[in-house]
Biopython code that builds the backbone (N, CA, C, O; Angstrom):
import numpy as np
from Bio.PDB.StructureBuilder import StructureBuilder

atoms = [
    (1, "UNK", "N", (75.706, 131.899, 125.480)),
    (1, "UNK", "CA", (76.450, 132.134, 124.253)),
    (1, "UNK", "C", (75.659, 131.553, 123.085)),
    (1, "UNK", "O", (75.203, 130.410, 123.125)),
    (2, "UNK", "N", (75.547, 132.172, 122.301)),
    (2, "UNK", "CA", (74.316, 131.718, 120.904)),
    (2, "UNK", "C", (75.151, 130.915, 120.278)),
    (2, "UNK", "O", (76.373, 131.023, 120.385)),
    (3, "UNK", "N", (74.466, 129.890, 119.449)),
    (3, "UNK", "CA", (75.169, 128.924, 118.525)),
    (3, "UNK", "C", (75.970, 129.284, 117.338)),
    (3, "UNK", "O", (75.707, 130.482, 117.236)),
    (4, "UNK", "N", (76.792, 128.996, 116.365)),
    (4, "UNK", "CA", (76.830, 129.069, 114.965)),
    (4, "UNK", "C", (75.727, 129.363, 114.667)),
    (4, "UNK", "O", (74.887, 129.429, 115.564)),
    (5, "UNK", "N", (75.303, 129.681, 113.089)),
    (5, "UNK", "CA", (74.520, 129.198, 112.248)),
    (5, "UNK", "C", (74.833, 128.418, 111.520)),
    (5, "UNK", "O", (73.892, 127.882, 110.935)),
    (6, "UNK", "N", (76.198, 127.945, 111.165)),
    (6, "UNK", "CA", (76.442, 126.727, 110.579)),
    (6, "UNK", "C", (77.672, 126.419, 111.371)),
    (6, "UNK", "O", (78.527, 127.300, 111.457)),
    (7, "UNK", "N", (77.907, 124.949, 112.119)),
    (7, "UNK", "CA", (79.245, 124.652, 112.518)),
    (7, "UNK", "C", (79.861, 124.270, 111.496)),
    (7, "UNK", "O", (81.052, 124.206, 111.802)),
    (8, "UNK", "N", (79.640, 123.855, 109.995)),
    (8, "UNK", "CA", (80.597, 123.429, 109.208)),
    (8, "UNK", "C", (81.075, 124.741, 108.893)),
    (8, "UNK", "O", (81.239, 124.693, 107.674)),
    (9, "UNK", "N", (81.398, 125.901, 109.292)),
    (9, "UNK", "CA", (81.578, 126.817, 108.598)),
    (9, "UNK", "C", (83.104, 127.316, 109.762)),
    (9, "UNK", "O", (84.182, 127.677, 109.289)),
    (10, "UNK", "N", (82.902, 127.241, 110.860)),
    (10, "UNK", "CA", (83.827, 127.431, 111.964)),
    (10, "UNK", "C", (84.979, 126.239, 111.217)),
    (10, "UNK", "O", (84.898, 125.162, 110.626)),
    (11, "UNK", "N", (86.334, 127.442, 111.780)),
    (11, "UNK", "CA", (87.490, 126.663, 111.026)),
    (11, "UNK", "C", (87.570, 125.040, 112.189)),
    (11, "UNK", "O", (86.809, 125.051, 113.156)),
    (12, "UNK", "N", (88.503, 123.766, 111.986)),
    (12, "UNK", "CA", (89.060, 123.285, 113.003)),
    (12, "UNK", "C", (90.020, 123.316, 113.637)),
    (12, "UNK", "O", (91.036, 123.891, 113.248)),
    (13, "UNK", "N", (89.943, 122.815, 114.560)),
    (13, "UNK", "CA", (91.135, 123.265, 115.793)),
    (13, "UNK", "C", (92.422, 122.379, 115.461)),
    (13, "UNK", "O", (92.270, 121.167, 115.310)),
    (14, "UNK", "N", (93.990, 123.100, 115.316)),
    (14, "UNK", "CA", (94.163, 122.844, 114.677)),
    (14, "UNK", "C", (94.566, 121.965, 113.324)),
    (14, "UNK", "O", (94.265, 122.615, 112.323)),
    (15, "UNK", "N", (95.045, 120.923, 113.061)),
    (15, "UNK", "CA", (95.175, 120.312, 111.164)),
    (15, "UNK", "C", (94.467, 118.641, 111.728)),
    (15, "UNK", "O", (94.948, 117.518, 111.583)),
    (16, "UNK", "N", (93.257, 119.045, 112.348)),
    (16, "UNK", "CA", (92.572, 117.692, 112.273)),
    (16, "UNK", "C", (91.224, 117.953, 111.396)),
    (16, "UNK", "O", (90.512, 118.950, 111.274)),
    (17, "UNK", "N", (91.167, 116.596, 110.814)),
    (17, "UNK", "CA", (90.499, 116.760, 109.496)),
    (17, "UNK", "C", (88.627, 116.254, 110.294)),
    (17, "UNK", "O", (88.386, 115.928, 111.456)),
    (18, "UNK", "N", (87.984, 116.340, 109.516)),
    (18, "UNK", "CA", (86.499, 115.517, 109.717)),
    (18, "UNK", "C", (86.604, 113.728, 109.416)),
    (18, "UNK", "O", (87.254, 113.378, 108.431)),
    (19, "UNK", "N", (86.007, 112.755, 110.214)),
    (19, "UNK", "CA", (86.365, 111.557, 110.117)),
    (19, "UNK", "C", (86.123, 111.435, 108.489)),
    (19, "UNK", "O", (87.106, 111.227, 107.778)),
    (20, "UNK", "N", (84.948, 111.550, 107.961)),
    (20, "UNK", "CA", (84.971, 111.086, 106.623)),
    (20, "UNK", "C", (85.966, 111.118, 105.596)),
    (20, "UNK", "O", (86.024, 110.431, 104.576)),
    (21, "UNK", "N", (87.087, 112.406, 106.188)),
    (21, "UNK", "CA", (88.258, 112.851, 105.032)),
    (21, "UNK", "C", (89.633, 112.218, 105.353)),
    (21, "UNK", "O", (90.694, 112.257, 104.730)),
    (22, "UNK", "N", (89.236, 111.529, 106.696)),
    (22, "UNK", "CA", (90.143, 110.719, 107.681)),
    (22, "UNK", "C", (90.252, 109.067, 106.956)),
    (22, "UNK", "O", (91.176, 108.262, 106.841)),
    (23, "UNK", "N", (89.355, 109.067, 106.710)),
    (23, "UNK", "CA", (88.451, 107.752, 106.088)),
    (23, "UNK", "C", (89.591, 107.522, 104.589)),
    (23, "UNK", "O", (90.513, 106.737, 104.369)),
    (24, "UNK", "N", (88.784, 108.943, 103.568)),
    (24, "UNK", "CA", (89.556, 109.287, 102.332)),
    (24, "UNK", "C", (91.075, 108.480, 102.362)),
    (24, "UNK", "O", (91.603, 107.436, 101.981)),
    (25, "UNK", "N", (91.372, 109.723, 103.085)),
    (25, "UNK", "CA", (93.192, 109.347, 103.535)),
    (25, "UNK", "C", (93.535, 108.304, 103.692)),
    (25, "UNK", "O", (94.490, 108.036, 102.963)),
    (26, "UNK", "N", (93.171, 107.378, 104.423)),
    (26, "UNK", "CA", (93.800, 106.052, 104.652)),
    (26, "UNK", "C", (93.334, 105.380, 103.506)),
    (26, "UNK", "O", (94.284, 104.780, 103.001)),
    (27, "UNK", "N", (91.947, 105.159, 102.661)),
    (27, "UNK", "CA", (91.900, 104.527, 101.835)),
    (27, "UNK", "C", (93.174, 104.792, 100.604)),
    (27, "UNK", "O", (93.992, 103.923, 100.300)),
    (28, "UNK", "N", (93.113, 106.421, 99.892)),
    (28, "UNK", "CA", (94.052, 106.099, 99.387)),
    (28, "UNK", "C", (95.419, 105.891, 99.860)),
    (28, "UNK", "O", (96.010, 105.184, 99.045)),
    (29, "UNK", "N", (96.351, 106.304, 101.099)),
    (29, "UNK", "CA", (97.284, 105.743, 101.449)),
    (29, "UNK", "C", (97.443, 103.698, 101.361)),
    (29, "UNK", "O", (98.400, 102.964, 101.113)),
    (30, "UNK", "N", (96.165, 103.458, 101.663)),
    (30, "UNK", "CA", (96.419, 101.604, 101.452)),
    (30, "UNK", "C", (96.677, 101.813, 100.031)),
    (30, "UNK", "O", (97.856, 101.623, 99.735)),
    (31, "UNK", "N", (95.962, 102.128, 99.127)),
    (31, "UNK", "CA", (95.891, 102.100, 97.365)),
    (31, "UNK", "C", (97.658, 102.383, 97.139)),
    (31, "UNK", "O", (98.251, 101.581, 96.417)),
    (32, "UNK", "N", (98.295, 103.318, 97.655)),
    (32, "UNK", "CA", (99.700, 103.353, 97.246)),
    (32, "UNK", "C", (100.952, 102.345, 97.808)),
    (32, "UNK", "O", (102.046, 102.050, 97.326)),
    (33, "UNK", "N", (99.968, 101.805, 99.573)),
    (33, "UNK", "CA", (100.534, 100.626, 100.320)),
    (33, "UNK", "C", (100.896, 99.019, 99.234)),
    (33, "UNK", "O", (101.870, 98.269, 99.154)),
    (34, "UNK", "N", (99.486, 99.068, 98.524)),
    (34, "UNK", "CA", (99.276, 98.058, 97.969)),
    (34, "UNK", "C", (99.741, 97.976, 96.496)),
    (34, "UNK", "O", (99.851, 96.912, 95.887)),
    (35, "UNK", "N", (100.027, 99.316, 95.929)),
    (35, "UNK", "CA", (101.261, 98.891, 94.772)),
    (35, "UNK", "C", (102.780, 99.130, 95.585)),
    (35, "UNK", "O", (103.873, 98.655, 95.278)),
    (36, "UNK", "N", (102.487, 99.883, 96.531)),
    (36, "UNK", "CA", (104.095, 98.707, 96.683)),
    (36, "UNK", "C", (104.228, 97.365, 96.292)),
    (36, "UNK", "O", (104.805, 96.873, 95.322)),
    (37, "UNK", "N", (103.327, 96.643, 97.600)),
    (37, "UNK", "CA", (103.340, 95.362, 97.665)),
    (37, "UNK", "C", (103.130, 94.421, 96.563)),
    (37, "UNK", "O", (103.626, 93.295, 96.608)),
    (38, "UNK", "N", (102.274, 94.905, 95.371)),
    (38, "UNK", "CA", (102.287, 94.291, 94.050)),
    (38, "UNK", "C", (103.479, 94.330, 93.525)),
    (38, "UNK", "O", (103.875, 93.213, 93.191)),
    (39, "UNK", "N", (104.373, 95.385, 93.276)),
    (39, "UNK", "CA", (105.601, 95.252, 92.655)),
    (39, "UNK", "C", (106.341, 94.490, 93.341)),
    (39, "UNK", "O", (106.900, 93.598, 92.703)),
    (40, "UNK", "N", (106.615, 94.566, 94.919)),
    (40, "UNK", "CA", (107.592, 93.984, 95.335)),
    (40, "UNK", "C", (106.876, 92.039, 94.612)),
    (40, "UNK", "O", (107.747, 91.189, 94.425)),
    (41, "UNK", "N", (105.879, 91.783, 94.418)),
    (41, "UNK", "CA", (105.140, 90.582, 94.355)),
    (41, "UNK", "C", (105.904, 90.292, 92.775)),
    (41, "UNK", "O", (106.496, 89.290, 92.373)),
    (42, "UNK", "N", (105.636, 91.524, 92.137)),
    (42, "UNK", "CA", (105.778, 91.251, 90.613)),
    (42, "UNK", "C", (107.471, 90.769, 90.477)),
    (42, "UNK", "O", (107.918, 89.865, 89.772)),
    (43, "UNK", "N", (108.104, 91.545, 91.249)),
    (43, "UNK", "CA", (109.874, 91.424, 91.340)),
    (43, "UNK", "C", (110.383, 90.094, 91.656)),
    (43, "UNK", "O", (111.428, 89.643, 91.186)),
    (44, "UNK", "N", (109.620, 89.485, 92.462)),
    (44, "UNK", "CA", (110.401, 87.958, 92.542)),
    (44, "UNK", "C", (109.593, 87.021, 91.693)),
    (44, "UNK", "O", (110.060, 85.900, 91.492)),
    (45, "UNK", "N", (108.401, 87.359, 91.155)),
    (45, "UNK", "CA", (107.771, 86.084, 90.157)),
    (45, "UNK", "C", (108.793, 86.488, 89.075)),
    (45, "UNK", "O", (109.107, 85.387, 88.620)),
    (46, "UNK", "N", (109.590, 87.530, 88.304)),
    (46, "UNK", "CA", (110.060, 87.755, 87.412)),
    (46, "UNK", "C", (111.197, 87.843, 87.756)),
    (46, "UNK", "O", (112.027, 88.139, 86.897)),
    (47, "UNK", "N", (111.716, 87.565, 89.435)),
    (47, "UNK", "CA", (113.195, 87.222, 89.481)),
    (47, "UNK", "C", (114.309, 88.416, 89.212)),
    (47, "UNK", "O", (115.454, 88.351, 88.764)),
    (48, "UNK", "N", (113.496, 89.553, 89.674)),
    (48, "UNK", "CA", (114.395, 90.426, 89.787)),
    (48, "UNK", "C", (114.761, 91.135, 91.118)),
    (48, "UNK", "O", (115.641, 91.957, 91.371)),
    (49, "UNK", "N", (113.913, 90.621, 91.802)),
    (49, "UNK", "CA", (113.949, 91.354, 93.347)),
    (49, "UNK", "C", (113.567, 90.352, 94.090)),
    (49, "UNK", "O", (112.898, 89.369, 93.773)),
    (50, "UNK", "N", (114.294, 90.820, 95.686)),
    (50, "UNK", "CA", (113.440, 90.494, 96.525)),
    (50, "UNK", "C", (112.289, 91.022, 96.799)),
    (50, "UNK", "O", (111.929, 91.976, 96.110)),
    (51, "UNK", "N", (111.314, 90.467, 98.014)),
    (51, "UNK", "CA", (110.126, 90.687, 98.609)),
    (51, "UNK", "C", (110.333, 92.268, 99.212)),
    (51, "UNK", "O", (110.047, 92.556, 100.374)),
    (52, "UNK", "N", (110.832, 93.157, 98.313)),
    (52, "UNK", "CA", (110.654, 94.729, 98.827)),
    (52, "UNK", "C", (110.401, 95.571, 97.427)),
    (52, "UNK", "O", (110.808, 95.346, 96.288)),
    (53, "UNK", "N", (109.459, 96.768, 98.026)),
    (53, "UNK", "CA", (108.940, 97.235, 96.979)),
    (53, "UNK", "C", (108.863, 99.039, 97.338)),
    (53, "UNK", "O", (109.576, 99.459, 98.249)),
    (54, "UNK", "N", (108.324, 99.626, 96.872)),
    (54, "UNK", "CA", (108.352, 100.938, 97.087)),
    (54, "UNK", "C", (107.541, 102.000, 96.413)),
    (54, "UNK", "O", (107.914, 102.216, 95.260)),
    (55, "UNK", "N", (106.319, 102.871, 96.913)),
    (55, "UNK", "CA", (106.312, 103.701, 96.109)),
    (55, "UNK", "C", (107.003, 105.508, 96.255)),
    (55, "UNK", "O", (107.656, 106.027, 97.161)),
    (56, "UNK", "N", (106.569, 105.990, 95.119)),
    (56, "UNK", "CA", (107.267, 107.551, 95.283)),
    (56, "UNK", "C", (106.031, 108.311, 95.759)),
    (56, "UNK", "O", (105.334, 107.315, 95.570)),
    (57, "UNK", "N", (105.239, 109.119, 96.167)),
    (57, "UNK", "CA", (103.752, 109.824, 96.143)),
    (57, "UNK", "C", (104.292, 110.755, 96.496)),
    (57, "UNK", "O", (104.974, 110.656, 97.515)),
    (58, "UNK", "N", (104.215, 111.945, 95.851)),
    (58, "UNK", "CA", (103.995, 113.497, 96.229)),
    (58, "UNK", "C", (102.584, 114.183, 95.487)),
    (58, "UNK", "O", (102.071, 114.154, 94.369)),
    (59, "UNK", "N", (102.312, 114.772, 96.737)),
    (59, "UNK", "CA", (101.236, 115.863, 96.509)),
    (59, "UNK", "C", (99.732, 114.883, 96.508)),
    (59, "UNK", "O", (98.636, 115.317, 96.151)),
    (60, "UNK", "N", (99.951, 113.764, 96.900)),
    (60, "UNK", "CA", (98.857, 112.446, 96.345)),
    (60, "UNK", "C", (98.686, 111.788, 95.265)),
    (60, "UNK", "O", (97.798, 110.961, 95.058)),
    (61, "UNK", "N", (99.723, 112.209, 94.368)),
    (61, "UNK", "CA", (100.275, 111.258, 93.316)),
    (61, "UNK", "C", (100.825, 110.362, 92.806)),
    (61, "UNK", "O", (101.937, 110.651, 92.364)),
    (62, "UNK", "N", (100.475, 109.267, 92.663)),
    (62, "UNK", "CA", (101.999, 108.267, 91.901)),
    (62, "UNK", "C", (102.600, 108.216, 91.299)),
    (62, "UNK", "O", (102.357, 107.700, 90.209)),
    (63, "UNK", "N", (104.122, 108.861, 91.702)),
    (63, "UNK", "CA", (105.037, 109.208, 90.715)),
    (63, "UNK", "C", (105.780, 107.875, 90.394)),
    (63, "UNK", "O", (105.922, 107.714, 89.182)),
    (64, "UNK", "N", (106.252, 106.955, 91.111)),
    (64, "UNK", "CA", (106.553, 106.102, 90.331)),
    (64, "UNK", "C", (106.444, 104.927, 91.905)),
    (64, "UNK", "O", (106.230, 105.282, 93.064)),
    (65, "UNK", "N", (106.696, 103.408, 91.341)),
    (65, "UNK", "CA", (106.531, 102.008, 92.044)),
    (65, "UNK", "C", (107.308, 101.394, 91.116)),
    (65, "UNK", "O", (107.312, 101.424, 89.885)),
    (66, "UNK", "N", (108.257, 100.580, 92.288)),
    (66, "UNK", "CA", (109.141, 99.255, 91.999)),
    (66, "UNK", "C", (109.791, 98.634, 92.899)),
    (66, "UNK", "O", (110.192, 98.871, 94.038)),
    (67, "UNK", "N", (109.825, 97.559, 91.966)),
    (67, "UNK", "CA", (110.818, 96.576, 93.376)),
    (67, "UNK", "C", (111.800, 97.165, 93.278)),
    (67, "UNK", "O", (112.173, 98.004, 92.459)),
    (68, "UNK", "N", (112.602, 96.395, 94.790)),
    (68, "UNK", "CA", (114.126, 96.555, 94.919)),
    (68, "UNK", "C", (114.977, 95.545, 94.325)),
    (68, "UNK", "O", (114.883, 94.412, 94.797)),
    (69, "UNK", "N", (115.991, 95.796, 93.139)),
    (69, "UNK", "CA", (116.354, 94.583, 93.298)),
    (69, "UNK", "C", (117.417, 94.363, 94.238)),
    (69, "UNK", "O", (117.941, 95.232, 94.935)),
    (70, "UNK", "N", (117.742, 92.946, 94.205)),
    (70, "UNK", "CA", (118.749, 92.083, 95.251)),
    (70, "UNK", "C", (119.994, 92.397, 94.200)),
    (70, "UNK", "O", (119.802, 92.141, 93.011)),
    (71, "UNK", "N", (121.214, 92.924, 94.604)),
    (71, "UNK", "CA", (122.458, 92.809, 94.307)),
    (71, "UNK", "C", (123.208, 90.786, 93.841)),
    (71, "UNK", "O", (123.112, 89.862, 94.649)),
    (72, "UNK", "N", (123.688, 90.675, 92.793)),
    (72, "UNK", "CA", (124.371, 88.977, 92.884)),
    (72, "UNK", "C", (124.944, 88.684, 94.136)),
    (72, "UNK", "O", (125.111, 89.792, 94.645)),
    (73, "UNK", "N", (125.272, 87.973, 94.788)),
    (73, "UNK", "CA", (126.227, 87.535, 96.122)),
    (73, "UNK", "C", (128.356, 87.918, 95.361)),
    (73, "UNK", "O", (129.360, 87.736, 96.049)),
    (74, "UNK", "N", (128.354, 88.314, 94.215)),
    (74, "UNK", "CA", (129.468, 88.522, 93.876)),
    (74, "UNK", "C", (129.893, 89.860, 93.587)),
    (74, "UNK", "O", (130.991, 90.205, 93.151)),
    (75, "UNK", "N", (128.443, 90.910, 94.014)),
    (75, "UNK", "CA", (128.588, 92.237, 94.035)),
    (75, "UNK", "C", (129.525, 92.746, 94.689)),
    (75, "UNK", "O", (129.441, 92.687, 95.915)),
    (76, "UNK", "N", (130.566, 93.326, 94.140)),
    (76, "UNK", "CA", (131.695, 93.904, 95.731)),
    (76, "UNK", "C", (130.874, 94.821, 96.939)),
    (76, "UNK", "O", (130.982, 94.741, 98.163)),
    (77, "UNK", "N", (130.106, 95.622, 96.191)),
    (77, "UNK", "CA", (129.705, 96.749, 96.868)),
    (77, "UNK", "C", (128.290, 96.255, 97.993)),
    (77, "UNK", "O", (127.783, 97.105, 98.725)),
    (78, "UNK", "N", (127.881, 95.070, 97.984)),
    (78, "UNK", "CA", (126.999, 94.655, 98.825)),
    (78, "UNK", "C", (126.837, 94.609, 100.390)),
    (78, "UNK", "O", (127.676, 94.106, 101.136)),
    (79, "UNK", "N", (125.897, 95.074, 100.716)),
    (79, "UNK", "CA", (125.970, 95.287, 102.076)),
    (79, "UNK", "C", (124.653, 94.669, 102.770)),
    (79, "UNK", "O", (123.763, 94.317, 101.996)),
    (80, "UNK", "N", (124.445, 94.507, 104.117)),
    (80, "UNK", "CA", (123.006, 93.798, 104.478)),
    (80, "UNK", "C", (122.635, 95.145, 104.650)),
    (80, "UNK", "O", (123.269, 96.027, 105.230)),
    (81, "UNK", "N", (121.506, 95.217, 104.068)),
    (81, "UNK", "CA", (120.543, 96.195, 104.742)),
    (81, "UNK", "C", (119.398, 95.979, 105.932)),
    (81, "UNK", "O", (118.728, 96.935, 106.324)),
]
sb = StructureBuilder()
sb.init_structure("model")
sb.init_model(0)
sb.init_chain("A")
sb.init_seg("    ")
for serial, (resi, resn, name, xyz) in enumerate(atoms, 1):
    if name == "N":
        sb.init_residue(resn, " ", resi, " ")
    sb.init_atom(name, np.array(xyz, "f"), 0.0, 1.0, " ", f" {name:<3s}", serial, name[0])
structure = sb.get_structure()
């Protein structure tokens, strides 16, 4: 059976990427990991949250990051999460 002439040109089998784009991905997934974790950081030096944070990403975007805040202990509606 004769070779390609180019294997980058043959589709992949299927939705696995090439390591280098594998690589991509996780770097920016940490980059959106790590403004979580800054906000949730920023929320209790400024005393509005606890140690939880969150971002939004669609499409590979940052649509938005923030802490959670903590409800008062006199909130009726409080629940443990």
């Amino acid at each position: 059976m004769p070779a390609a002439k180019n294997e980058e040109e043959l589709p992949l089998a299927g939705s696995e990427k090439p390591a280098h784009e594998r690589a991509a991905d996780d770097l920016v997934n940490e980059a959106f990991m790590k403004a979580a974790a800054m906000s949730a950081i920023a929320g209790v030096r400024i005393g509005h949250g606890g140690p939880f944070g969150a971002s939004i990403v669609r499409d590979g975007v940052l649509i938005a990051c923030a802490p959670r805040p903590i409800p008062p202990p006199t909130f009726p509606l409080a629940f443990g999460t």
